[in-house]
mmJSON file of the N, C-alpha and C atoms, coordinates in Angstrom:
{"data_MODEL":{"atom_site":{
"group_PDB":["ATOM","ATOM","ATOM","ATOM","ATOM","ATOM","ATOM","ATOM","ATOM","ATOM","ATOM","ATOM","ATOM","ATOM","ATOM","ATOM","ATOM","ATOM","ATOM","ATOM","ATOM","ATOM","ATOM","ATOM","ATOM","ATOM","ATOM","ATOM","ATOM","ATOM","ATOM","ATOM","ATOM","ATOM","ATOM","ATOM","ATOM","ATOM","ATOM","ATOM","ATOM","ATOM","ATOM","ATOM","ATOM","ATOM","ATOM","ATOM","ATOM","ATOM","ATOM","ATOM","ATOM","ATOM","ATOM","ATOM","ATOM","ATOM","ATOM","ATOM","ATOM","ATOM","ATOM","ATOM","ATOM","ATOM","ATOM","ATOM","ATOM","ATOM","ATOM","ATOM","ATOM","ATOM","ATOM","ATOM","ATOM","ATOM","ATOM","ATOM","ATOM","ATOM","ATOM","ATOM","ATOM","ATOM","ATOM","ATOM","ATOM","ATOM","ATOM","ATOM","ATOM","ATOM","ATOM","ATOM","ATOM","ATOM","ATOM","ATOM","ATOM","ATOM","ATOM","ATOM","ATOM","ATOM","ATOM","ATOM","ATOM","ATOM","ATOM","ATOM","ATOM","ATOM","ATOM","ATOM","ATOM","ATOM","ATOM","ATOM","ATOM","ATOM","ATOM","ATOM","ATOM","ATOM","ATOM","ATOM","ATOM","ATOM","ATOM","ATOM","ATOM","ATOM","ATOM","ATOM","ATOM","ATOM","ATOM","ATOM","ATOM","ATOM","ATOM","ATOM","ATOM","ATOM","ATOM","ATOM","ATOM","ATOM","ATOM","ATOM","ATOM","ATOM","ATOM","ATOM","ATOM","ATOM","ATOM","ATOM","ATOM","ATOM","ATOM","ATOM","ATOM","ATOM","ATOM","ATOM","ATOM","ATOM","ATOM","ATOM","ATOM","ATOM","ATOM","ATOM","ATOM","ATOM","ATOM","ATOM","ATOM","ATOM","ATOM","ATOM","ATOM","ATOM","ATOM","ATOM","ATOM","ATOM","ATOM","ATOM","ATOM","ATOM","ATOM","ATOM","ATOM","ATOM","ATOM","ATOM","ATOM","ATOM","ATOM","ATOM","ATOM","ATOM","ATOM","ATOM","ATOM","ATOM","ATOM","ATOM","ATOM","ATOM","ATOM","ATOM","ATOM","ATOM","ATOM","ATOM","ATOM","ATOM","ATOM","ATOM","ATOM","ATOM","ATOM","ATOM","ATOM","ATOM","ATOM","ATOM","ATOM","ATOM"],
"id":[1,2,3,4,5,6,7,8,9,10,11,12,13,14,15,16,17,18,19,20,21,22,23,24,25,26,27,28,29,30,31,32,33,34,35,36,37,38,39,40,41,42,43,44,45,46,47,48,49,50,51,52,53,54,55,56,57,58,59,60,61,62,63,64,65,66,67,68,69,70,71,72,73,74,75,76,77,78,79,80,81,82,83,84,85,86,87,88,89,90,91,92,93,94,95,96,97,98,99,100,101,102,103,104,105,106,107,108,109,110,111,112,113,114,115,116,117,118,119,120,121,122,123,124,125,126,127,128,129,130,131,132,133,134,135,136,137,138,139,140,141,142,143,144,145,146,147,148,149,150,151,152,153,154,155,156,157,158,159,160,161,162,163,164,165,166,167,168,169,170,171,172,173,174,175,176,177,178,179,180,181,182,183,184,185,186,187,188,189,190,191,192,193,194,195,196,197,198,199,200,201,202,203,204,205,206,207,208,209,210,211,212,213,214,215,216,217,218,219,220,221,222,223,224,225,226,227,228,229,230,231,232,233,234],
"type_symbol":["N","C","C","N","C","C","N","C","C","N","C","C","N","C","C","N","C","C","N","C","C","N","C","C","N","C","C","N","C","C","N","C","C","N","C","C","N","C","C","N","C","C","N","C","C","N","C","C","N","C","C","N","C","C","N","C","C","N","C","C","N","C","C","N","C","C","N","C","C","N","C","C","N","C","C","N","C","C","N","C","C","N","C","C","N","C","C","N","C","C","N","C","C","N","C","C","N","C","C","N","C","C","N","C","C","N","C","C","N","C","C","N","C","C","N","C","C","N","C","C","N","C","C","N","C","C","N","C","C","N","C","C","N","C","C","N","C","C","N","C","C","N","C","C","N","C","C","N","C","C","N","C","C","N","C","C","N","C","C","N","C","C","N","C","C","N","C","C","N","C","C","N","C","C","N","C","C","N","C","C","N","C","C","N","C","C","N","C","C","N","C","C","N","C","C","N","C","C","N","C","C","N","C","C","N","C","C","N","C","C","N","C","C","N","C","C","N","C","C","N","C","C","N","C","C","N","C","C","N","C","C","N","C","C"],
"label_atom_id":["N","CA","C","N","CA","C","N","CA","C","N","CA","C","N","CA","C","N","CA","C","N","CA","C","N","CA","C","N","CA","C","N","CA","C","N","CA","C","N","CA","C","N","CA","C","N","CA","C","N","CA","C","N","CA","C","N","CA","C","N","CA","C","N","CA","C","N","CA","C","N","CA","C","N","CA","C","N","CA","C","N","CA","C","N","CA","C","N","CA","C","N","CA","C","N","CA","C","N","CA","C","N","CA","C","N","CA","C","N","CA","C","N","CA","C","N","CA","C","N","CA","C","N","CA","C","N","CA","C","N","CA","C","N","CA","C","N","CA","C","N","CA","C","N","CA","C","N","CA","C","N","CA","C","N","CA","C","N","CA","C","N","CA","C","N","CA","C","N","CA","C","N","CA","C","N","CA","C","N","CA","C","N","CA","C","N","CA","C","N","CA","C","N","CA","C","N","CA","C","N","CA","C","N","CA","C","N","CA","C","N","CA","C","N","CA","C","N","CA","C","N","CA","C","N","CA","C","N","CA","C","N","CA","C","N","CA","C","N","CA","C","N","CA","C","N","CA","C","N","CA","C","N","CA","C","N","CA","C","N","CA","C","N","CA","C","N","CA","C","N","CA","C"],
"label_alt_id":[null,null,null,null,null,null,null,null,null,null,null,null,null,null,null,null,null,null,null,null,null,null,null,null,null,null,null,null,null,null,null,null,null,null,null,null,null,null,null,null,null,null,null,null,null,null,null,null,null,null,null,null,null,null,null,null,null,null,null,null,null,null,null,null,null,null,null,null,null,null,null,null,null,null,null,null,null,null,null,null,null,null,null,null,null,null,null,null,null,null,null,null,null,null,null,null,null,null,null,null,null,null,null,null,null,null,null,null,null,null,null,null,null,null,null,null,null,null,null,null,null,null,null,null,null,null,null,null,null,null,null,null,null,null,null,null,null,null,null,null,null,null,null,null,null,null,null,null,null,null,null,null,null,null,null,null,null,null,null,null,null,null,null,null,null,null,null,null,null,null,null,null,null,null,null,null,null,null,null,null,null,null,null,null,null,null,null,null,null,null,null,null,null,null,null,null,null,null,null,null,null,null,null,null,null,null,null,null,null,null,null,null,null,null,null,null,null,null,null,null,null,null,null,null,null,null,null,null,null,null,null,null,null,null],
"label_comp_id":["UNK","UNK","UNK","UNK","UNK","UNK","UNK","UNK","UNK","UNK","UNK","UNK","UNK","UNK","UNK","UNK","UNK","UNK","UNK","UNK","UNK","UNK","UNK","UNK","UNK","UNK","UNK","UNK","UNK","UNK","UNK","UNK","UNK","UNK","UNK","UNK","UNK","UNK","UNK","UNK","UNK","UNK","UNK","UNK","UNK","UNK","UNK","UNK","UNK","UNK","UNK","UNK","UNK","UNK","UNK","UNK","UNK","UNK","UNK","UNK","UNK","UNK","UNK","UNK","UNK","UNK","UNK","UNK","UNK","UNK","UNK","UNK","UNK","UNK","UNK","UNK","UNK","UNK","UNK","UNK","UNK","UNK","UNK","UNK","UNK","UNK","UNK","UNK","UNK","UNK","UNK","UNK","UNK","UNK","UNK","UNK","UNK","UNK","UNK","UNK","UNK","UNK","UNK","UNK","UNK","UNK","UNK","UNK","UNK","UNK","UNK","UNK","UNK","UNK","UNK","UNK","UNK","UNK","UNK","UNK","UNK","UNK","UNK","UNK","UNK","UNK","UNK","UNK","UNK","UNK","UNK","UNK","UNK","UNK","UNK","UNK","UNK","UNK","UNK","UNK","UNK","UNK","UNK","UNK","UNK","UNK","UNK","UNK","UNK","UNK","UNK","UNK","UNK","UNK","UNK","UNK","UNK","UNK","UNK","UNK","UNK","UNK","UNK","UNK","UNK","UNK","UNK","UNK","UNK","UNK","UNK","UNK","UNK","UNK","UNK","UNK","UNK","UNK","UNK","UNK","UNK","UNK","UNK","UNK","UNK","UNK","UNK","UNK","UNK","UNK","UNK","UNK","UNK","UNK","UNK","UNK","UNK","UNK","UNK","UNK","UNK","UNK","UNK","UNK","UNK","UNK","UNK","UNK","UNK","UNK","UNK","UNK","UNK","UNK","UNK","UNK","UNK","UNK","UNK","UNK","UNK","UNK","UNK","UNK","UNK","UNK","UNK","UNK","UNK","UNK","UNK","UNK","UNK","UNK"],
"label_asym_id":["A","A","A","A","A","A","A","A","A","A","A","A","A","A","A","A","A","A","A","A","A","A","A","A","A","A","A","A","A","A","A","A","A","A","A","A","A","A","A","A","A","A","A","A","A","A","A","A","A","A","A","A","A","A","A","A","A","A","A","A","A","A","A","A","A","A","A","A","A","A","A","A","A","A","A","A","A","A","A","A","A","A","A","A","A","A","A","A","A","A","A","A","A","A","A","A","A","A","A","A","A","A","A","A","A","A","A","A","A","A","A","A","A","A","A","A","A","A","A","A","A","A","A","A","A","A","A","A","A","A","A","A","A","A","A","A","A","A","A","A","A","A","A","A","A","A","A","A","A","A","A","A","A","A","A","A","A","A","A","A","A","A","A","A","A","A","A","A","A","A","A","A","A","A","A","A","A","A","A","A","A","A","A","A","A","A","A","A","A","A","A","A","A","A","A","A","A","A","A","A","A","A","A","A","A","A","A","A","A","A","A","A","A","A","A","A","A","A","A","A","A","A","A","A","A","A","A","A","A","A","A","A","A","A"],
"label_entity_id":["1","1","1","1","1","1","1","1","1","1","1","1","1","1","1","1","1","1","1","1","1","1","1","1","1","1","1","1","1","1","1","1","1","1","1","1","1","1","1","1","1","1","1","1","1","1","1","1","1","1","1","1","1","1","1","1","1","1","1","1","1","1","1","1","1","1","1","1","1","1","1","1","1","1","1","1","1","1","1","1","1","1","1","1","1","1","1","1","1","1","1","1","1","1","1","1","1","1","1","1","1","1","1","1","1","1","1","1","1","1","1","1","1","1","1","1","1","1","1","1","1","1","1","1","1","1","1","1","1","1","1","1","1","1","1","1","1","1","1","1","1","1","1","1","1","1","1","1","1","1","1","1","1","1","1","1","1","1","1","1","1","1","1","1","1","1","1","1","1","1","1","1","1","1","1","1","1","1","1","1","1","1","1","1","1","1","1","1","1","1","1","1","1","1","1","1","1","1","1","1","1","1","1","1","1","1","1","1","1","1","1","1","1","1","1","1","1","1","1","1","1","1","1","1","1","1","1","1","1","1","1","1","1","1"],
"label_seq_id":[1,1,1,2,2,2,3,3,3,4,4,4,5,5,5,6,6,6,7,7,7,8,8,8,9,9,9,10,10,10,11,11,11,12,12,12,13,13,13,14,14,14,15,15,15,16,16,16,17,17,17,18,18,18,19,19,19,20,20,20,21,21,21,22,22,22,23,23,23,24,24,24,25,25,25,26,26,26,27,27,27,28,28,28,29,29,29,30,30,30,31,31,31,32,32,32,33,33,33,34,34,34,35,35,35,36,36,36,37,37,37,38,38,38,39,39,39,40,40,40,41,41,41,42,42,42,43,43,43,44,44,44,45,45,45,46,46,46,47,47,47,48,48,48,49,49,49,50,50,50,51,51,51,52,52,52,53,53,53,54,54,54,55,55,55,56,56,56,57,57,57,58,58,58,59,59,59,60,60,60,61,61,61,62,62,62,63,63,63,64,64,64,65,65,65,66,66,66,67,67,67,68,68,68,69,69,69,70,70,70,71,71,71,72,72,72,73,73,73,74,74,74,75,75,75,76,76,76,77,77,77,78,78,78],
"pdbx_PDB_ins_code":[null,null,null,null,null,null,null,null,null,null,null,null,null,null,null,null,null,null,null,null,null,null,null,null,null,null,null,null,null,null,null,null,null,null,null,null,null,null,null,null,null,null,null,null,null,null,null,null,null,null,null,null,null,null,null,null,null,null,null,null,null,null,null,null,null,null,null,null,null,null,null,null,null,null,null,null,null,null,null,null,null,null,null,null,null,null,null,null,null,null,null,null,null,null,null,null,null,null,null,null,null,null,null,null,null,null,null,null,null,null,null,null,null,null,null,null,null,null,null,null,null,null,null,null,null,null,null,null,null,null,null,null,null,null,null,null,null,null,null,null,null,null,null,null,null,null,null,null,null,null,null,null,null,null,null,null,null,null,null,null,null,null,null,null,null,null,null,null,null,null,null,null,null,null,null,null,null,null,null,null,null,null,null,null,null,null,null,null,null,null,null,null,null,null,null,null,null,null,null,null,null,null,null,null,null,null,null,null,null,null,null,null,null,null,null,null,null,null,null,null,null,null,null,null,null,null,null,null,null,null,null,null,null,null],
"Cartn_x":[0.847,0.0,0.892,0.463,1.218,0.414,0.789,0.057,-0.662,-2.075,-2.494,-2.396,-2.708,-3.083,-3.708,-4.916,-6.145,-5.471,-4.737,-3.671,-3.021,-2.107,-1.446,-1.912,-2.91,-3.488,-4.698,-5.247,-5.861,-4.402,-3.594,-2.137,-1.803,-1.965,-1.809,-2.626,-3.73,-4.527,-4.36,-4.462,-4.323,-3.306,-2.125,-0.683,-0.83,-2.279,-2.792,-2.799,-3.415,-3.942,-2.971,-3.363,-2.232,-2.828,-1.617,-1.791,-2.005,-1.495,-1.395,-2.704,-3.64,-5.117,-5.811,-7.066,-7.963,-9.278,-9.234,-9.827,-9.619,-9.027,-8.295,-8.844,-9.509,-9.563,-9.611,-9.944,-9.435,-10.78,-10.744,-11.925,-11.013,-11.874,-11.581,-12.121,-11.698,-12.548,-13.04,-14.405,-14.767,-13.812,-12.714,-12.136,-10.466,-10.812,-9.38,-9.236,-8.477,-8.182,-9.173,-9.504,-10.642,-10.012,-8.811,-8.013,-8.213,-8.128,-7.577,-9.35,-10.476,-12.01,-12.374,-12.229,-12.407,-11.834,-10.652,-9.748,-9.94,-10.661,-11.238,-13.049,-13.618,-14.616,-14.565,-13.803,-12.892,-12.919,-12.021,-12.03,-13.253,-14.208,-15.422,-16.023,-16.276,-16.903,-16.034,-14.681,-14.028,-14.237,-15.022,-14.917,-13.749,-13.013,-11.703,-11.77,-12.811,-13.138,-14.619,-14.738,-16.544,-17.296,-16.558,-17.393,-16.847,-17.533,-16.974,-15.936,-15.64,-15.382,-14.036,-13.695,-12.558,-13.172,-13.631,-13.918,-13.207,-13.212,-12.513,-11.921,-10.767,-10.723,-11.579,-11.844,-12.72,-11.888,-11.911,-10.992,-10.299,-10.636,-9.879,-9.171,-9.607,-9.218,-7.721,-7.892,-6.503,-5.366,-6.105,-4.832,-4.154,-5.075,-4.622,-3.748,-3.931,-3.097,-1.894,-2.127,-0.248,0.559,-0.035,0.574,1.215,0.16,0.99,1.675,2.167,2.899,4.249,4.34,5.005,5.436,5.14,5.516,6.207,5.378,5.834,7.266,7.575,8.493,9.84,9.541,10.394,11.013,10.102,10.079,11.061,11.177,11.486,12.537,13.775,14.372,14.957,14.727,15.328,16.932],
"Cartn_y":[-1.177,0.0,1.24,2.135,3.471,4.98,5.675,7.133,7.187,7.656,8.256,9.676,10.668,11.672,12.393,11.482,11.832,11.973,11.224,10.963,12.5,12.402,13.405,15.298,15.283,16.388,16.275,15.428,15.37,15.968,15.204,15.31,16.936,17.5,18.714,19.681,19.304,20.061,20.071,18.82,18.269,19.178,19.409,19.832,21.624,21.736,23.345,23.66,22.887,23.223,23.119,24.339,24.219,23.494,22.993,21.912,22.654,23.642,24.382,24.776,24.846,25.046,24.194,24.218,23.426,24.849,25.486,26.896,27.638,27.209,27.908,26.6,26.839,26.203,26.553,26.294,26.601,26.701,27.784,28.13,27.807,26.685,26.784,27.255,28.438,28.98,28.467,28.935,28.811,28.922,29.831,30.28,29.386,28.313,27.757,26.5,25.925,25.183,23.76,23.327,22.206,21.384,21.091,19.296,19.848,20.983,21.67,21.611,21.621,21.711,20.733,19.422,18.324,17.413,17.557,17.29,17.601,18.545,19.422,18.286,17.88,17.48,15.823,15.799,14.025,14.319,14.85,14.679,14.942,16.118,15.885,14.477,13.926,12.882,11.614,11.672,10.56,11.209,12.193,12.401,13.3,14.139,14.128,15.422,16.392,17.524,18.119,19.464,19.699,19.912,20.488,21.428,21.333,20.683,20.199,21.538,22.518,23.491,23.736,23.16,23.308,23.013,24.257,24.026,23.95,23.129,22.305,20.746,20.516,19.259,18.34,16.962,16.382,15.631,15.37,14.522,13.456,12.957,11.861,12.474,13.663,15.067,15.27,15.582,16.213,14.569,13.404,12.849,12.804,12.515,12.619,13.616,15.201,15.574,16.026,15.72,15.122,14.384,13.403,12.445,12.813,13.406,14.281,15.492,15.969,16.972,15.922,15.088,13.988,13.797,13.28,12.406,13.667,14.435,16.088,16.469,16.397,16.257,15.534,14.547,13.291,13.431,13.716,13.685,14.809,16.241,17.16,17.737,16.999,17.541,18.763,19.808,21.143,20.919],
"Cartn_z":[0.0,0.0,0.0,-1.005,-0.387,-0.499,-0.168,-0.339,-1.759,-1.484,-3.119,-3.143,-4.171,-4.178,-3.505,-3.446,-2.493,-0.618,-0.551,0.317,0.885,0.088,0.489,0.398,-0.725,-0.839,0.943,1.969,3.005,4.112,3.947,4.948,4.624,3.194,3.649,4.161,4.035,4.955,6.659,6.848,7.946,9.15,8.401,9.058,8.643,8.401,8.003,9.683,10.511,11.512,13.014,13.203,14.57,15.775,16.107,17.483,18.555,18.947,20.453,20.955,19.928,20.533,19.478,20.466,19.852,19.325,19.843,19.414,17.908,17.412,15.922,14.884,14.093,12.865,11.922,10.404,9.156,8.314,7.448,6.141,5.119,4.418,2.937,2.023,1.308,0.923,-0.731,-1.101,-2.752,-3.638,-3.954,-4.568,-4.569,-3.09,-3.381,-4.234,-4.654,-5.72,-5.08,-6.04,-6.645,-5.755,-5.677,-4.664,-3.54,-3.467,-1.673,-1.207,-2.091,-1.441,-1.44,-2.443,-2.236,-1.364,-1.014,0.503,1.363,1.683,2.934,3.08,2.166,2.024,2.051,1.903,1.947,3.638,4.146,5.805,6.463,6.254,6.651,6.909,5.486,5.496,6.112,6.736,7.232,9.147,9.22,10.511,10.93,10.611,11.018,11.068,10.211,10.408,11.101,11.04,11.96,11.204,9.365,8.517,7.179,6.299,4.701,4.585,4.697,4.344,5.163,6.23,7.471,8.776,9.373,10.547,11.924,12.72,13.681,13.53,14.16,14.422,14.99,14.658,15.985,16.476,17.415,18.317,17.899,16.567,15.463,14.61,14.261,13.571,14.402,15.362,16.105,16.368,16.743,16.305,15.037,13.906,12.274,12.452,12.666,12.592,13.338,14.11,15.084,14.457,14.109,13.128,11.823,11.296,10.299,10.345,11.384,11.674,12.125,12.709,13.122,11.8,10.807,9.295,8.837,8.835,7.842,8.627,9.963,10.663,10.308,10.415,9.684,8.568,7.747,6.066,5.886,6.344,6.436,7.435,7.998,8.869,9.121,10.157,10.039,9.829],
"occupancy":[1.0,1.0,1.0,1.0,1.0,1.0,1.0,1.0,1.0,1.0,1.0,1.0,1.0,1.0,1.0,1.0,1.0,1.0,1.0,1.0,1.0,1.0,1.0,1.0,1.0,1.0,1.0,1.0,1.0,1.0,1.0,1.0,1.0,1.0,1.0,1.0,1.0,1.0,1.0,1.0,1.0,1.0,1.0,1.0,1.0,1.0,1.0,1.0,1.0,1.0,1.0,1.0,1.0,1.0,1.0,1.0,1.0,1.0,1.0,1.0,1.0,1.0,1.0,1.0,1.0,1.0,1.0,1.0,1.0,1.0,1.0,1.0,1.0,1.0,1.0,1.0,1.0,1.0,1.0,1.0,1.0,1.0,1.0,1.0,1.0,1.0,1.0,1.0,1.0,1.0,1.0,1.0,1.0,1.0,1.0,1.0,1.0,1.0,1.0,1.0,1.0,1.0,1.0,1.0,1.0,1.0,1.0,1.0,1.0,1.0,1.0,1.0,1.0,1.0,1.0,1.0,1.0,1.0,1.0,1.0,1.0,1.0,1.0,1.0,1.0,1.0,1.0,1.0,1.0,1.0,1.0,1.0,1.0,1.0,1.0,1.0,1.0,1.0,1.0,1.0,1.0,1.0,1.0,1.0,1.0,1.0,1.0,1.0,1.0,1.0,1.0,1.0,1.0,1.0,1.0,1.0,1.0,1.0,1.0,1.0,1.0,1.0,1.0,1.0,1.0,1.0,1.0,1.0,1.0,1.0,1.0,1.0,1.0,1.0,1.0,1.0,1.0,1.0,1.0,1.0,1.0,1.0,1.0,1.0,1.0,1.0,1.0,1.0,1.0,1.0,1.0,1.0,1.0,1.0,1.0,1.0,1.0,1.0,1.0,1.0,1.0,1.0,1.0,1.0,1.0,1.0,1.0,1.0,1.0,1.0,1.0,1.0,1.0,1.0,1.0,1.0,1.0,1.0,1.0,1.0,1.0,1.0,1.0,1.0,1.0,1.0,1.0,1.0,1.0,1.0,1.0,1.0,1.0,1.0],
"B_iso_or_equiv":[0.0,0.0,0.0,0.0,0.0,0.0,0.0,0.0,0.0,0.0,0.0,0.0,0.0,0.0,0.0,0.0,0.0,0.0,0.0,0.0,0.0,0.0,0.0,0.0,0.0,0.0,0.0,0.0,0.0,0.0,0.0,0.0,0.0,0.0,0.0,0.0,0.0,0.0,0.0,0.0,0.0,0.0,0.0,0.0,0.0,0.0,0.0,0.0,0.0,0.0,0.0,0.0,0.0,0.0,0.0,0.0,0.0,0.0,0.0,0.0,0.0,0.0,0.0,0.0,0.0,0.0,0.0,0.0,0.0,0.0,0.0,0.0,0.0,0.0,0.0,0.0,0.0,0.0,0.0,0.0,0.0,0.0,0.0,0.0,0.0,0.0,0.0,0.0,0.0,0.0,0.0,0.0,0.0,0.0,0.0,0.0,0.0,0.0,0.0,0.0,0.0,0.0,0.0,0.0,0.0,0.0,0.0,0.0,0.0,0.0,0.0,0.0,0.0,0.0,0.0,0.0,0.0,0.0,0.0,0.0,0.0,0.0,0.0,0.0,0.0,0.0,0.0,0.0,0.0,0.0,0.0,0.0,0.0,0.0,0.0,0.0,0.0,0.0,0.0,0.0,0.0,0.0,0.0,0.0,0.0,0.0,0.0,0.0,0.0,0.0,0.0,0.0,0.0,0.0,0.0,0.0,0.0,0.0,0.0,0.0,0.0,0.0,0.0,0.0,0.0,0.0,0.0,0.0,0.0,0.0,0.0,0.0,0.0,0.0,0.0,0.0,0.0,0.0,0.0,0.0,0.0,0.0,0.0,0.0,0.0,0.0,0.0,0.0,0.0,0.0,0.0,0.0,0.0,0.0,0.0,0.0,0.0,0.0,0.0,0.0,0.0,0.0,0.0,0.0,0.0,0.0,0.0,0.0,0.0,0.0,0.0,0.0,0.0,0.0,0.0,0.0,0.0,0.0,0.0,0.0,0.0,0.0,0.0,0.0,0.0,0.0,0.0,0.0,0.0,0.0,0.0,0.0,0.0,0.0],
"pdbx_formal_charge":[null,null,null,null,null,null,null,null,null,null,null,null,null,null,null,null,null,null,null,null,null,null,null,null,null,null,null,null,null,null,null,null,null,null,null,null,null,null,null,null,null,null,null,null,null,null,null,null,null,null,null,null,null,null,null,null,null,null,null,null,null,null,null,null,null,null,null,null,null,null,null,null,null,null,null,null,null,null,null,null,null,null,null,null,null,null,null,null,null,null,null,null,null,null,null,null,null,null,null,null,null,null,null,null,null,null,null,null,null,null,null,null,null,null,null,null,null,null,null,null,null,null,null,null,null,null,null,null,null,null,null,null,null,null,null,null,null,null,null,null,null,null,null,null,null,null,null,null,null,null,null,null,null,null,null,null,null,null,null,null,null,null,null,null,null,null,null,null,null,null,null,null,null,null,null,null,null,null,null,null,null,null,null,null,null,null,null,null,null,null,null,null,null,null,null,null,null,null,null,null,null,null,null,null,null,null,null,null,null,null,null,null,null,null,null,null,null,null,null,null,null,null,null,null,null,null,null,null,null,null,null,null,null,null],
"auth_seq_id":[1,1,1,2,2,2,3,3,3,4,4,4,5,5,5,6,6,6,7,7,7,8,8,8,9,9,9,10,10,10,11,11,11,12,12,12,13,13,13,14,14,14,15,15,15,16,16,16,17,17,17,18,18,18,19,19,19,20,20,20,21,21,21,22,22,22,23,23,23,24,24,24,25,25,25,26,26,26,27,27,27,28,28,28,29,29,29,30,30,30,31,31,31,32,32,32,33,33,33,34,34,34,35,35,35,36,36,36,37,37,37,38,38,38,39,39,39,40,40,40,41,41,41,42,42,42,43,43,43,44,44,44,45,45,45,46,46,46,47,47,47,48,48,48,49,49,49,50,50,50,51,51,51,52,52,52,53,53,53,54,54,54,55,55,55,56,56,56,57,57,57,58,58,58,59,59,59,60,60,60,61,61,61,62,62,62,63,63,63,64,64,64,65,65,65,66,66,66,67,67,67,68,68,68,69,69,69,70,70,70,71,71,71,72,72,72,73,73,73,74,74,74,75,75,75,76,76,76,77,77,77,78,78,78],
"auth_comp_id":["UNK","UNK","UNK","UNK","UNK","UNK","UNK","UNK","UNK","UNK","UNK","UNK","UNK","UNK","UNK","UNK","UNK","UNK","UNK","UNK","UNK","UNK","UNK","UNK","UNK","UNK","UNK","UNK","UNK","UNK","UNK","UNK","UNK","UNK","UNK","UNK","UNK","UNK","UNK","UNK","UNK","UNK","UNK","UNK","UNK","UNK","UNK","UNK","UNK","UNK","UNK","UNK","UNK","UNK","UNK","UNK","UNK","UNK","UNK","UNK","UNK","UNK","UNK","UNK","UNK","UNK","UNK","UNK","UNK","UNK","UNK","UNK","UNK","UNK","UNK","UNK","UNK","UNK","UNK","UNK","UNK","UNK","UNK","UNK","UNK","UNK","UNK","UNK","UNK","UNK","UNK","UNK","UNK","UNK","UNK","UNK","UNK","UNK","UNK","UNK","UNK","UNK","UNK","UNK","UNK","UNK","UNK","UNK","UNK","UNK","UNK","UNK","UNK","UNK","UNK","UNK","UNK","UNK","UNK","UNK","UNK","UNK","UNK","UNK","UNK","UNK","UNK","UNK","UNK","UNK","UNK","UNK","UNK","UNK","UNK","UNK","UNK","UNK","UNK","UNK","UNK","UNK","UNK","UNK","UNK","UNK","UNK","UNK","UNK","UNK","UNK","UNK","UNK","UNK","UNK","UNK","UNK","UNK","UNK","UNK","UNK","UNK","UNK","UNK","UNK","UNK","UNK","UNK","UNK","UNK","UNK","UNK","UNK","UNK","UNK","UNK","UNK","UNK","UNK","UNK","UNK","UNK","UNK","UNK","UNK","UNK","UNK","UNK","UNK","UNK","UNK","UNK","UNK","UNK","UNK","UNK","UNK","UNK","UNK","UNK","UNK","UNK","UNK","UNK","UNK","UNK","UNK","UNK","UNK","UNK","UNK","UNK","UNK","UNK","UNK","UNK","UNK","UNK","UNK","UNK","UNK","UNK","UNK","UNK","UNK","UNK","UNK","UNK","UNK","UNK","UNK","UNK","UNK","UNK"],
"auth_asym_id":["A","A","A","A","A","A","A","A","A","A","A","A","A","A","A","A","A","A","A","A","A","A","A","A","A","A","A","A","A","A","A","A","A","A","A","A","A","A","A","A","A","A","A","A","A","A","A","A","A","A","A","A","A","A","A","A","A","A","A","A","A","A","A","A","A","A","A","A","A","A","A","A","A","A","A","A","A","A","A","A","A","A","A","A","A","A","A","A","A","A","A","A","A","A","A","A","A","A","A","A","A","A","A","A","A","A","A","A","A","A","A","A","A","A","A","A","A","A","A","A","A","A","A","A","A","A","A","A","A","A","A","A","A","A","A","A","A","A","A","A","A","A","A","A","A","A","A","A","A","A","A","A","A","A","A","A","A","A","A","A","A","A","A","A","A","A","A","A","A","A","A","A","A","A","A","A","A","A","A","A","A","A","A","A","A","A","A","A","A","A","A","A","A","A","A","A","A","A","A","A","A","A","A","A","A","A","A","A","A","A","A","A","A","A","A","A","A","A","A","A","A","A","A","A","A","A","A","A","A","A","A","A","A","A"],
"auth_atom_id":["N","CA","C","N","CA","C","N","CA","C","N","CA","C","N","CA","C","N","CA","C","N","CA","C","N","CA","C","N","CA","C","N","CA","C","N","CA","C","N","CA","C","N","CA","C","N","CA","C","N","CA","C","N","CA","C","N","CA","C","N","CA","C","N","CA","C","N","CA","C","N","CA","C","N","CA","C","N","CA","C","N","CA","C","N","CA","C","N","CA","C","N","CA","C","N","CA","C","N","CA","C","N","CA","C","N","CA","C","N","CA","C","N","CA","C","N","CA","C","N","CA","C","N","CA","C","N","CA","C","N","CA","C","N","CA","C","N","CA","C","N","CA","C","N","CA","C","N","CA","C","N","CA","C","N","CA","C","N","CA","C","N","CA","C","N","CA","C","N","CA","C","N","CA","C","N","CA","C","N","CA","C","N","CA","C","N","CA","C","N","CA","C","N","CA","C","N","CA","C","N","CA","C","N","CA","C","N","CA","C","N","CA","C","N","CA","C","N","CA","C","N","CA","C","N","CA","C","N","CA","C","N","CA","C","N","CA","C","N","CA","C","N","CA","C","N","CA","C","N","CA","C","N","CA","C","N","CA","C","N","CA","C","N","CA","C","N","CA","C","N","CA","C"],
"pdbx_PDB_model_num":[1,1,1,1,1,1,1,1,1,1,1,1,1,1,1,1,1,1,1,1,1,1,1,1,1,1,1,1,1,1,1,1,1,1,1,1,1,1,1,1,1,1,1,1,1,1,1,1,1,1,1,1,1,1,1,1,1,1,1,1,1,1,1,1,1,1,1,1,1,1,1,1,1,1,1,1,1,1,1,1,1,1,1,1,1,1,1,1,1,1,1,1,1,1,1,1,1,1,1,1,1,1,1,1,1,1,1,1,1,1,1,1,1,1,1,1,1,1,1,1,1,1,1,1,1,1,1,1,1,1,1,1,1,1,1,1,1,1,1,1,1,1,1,1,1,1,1,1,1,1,1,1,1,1,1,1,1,1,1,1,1,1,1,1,1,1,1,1,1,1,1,1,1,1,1,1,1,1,1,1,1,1,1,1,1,1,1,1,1,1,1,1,1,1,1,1,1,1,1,1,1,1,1,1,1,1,1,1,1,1,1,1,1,1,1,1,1,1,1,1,1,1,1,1,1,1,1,1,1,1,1,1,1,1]
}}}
C-alpha cells in the first residue's frame, strides 16, 4: 500500500492546523483550488473535520493531525 493523491493532498490540509489550541480552525474557501475543497470534504466525510469546508478538528481530527505533523516532521528535517 502506499500514499495516493487523495492521500497526500488530506495530509496537507491536515498539518494546516495548529496543534497548540484546539480553538483555531481553518476556512476553505470557494475560490481555493478544486483538490484543496475536495480534501477538505474528503475529511469531513471521514470524521476528522466539523465542517466540509474546514472548521474544527474532531478529536480523530486532532490525532490525524499530530501524526501528520510527526511524518511532515520526519520527512522534512530542520
Amino acid at each position: 500500500m502506499q500514499f495516493t493523491q487523495d492521500n497526500l493532498e488530506e495530509l496537507n490540509i491536515l498539518v494546516r492546523y495548529k496543534l497548540t489550541t484546539t480553538l483555531e480552525g481553518i476556512k476553505v474557501h470557494t475560490t481555493a483550488a478544486p483538490t484543496t475543497i475536495e480534501a477538505t470534504r474528503r475529511l469531513f466525510n471521514k470524521g476528522l473535520v466539523t465542517l466540509e469546508d474546514g472548521g474544527y478538528l474532531t478529536a480523530l481530527g486532532l490525532e490525524a493531525a499530530e501524526r501528520a505533523h510527526v511524518l511532515l516532521g520526519l520527512m522534512n528535517p530542520a
